[in-house]
C-alpha positions in Angstrom: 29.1 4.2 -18.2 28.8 2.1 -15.2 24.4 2.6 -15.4 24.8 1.5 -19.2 26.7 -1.3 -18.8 24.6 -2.9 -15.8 21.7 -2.4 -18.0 23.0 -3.7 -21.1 24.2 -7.1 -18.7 20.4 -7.2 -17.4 19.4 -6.8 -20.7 21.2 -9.4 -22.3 21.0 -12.1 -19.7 17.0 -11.7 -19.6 17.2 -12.4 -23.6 19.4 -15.3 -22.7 16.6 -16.1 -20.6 14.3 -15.7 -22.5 15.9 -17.6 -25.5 16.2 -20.9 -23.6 12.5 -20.7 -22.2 11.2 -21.5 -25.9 12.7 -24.5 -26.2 10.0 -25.8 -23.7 7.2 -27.7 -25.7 3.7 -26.1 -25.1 2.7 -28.9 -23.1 6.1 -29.5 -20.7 5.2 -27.0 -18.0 1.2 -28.5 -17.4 -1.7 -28.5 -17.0 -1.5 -32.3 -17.4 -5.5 -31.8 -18.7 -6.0 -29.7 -20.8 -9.4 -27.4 -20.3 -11.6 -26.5 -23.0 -12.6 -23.1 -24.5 -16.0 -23.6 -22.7 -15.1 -25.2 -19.1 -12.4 -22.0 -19.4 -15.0 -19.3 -20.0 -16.7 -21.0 -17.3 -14.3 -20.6 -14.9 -13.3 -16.8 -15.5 -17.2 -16.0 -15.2 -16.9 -18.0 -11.6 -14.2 -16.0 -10.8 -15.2 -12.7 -12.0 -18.2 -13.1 -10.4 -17.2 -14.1 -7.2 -14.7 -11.4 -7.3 -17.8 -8.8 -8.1 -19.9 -10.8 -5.1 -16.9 -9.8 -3.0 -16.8 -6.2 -3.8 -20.3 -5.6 -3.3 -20.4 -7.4 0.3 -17.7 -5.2 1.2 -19.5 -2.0 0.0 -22.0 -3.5 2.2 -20.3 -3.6 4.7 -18.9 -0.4 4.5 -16.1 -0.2 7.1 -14.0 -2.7 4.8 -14.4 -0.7 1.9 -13.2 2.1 3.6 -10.3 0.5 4.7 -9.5 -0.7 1.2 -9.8 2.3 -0.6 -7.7 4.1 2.0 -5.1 1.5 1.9 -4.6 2.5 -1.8 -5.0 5.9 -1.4 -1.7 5.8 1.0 0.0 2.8 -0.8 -0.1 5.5 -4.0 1.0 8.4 -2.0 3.7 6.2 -0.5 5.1 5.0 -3.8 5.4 8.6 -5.2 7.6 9.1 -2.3 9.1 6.3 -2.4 10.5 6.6 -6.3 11.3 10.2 -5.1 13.7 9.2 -2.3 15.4 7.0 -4.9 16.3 9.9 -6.9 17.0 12.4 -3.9 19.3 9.7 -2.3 21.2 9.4 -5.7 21.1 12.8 -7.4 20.6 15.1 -4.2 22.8 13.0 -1.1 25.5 12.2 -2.8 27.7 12.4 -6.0 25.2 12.1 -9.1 28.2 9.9 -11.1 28.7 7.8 -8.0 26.8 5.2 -8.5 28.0 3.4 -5.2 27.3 6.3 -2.7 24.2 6.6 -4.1 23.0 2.6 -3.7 24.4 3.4 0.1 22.6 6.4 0.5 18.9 4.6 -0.4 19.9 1.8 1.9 19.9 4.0 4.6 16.8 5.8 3.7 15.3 2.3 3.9 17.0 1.5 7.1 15.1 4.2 8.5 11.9 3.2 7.2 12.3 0.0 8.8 13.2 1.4 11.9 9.4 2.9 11.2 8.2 -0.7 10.4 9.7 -2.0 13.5 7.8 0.7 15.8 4.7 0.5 13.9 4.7 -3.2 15.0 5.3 -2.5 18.7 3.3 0.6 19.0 0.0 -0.3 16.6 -1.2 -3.3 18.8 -0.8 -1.1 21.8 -2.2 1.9 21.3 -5.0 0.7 18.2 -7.3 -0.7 20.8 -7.1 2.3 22.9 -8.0 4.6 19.9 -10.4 2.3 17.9 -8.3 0.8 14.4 -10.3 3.8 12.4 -9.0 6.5 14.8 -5.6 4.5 14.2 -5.3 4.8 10.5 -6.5 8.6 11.0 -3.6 9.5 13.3 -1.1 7.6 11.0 -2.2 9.4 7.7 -1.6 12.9 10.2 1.6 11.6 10.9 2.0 10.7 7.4 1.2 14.5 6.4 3.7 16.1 8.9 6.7 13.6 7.1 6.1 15.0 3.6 5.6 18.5 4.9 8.8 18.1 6.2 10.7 17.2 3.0 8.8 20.3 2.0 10.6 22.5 4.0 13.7 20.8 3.5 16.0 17.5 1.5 18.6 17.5 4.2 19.9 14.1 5.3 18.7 14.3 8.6 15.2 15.8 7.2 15.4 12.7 4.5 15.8 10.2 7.5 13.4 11.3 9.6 11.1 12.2 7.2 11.2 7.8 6.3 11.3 6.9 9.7 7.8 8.7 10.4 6.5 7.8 7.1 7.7 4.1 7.6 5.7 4.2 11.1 2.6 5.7 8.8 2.7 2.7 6.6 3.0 0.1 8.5 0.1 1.3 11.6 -2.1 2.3 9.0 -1.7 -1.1 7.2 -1.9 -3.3 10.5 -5.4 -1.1 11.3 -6.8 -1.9 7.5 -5.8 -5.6 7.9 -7.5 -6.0 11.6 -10.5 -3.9 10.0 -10.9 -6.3 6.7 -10.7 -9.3 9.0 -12.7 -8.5 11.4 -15.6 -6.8 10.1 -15.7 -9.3 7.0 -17.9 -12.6 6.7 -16.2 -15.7 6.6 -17.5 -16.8 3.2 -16.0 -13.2 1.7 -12.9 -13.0 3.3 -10.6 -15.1 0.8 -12.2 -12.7 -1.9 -11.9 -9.5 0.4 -8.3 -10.1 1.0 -8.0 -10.9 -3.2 -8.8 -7.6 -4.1 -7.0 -5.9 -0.9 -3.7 -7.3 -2.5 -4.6 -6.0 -6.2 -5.3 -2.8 -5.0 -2.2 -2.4 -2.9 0.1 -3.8 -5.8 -2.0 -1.8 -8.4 -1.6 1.5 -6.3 2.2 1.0 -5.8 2.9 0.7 -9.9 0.5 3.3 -10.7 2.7 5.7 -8.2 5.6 4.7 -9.7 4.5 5.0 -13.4 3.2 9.0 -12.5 6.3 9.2 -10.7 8.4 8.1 -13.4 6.9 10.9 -15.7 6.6 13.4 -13.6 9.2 13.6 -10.8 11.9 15.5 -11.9 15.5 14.1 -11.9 16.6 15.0 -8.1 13.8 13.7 -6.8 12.6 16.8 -5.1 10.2 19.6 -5.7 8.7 21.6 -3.0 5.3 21.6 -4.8 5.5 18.0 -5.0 5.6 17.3 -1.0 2.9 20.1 -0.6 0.6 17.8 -2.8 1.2 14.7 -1.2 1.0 16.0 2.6 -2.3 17.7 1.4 -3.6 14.0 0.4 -2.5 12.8 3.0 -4.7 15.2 4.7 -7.7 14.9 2.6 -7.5 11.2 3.0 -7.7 11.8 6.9 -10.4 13.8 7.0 -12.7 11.8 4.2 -12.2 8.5 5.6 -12.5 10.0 9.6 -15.8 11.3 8.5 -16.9 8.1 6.6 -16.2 5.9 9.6 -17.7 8.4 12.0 -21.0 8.4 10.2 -21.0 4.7 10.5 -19.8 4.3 14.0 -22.6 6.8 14.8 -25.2 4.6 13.4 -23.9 1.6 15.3 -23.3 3.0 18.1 -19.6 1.3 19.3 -16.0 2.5 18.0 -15.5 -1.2 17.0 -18.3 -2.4 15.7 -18.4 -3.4 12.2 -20.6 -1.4 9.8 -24.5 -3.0 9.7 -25.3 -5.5 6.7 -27.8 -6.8 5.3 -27.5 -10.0 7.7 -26.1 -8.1 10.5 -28.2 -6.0 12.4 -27.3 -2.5 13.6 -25.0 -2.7 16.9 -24.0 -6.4 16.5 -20.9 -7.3 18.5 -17.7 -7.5 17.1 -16.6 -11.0 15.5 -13.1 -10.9 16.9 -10.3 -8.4 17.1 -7.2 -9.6 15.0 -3.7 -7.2 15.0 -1.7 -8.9 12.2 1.4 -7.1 9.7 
């Protein structure tokens, strides 16, 4: 009763909304010129094309694109778990028609998470140099693994809140590595672009998760088969992307040296190390 009604609010204050937004003219919110069909076409082929130039200079590149596709490959993982801890904290932790207990439940999930954030932030710039950033986002997709195979085993609370705590840590390391790889081991005149398609990637991987979760999680939240899968991705994400980064650090020679390019030689020094959230 209480789901239904906050829905039907929602609902009817976003048609509300909505209503009053059409009685802006077409030409109130801008642009104060208006382009035409041509100089428009022009400027999505720019774009798409510099978006394309982008891709392929980090495919070049190699150790970006790495980094990219295993920042997606988590970000997905860790939306399917994410959805899931929803539903566990309402339909699992507490009373299914309590509505309240379960919002309260969730915020503590997350507290724990950020307690993971908060660690990942004191722990990644200490210990990433030591390892290398790809030995880094290797170790955090293991510690990644060991979180969901411990929901596996069990959807106790204190399984729950350590299980977010760890994964939190996961996230955050893993993303702090990809950013420091991106940035550093991308050309100045790609960088704006690189970092473009780093954020549709991410955003794109965390709707597709929920979407499959949506469909296919069932209404607690929990399956054991579920957190099997996702700790064996995890694990299958470790293993391609240590292997992909070891080939290239093999041909250049240094842990931290970016991945050879067409106009960057084999064994070129590093650009600069940059630790950022």
């Amino acid at each position: 009763g209480k789901d239904a009604a906050a829905l039907a609010l929602a609902a009817v204050v976003m048609g509300t909304a909505a209503a009053l937004a059409t009685r802006l003219g077409r030409d109130q919110l801008g642009p104060v010129e208006r382009a035409d069909a041509t100089e428009l076409r022009h400027a999505l082929g720019t774009l798409a094309r510099g978006l394309v130039a982008g891709a392929r200079h980090l495919v070049e590149r190699r150790t970006p694109a790495y980094a990219l596709g295993i920042m997606a490959t988590h970000r997905f993982l860790y939306g399917v778990t994410f959805i899931a801890s929803i539903l566990i904290s309402r339909n699992l932790l507490s009373d299914p028609a309590d509505a309240g207990a379960g919002l309260a439940t969730f915020a503590t999930v997350l507290g724990a998470s950020a307690v993971g954030f908060a660690l990942a932030v004191v722990l990644t710039p200490v210990l990433s140099p030591r390892t290398g950033p790809h030995t880094w986002i290797v170790l955090c997709l293991g510690l990644a693994a060991l979180s969901q195979g411990l929901l596996a085993v069990t959807v106790a609370r204190p399984a729950v809140l350590v299980g977010a705590a760890a994964l939190g840590l996961a996230a955050q390391g893993a993303k702090i590595a990809v950013d420091t790889i991106v940035q550093r081991d991308t050309d100045d005149a790609f960088r704006g672009r690189a970092f473009a398609l780093y954020d549709v990637l991410y955003n794109a991987a965390f709707v597709g998760a929920a979407a499959l979760g949506a469909v296919t999680l069932p209404d607690t939240g929990w399956s054991r088969g579920l957190f099997v899968v996702l700790a064996v991705g995890y694990v299958a994400g470790a293993l391609l992307y240590g292997a992909a980064t070891t080939r290239v650090v093999g041909r250049t020679g240094r842990t931290d040296d970016p991945a050879p390019g067409p106009d960057r030689p084999a064994a070129a020094p590093t650009s600069r190390e940059v630790t950022g959230s």
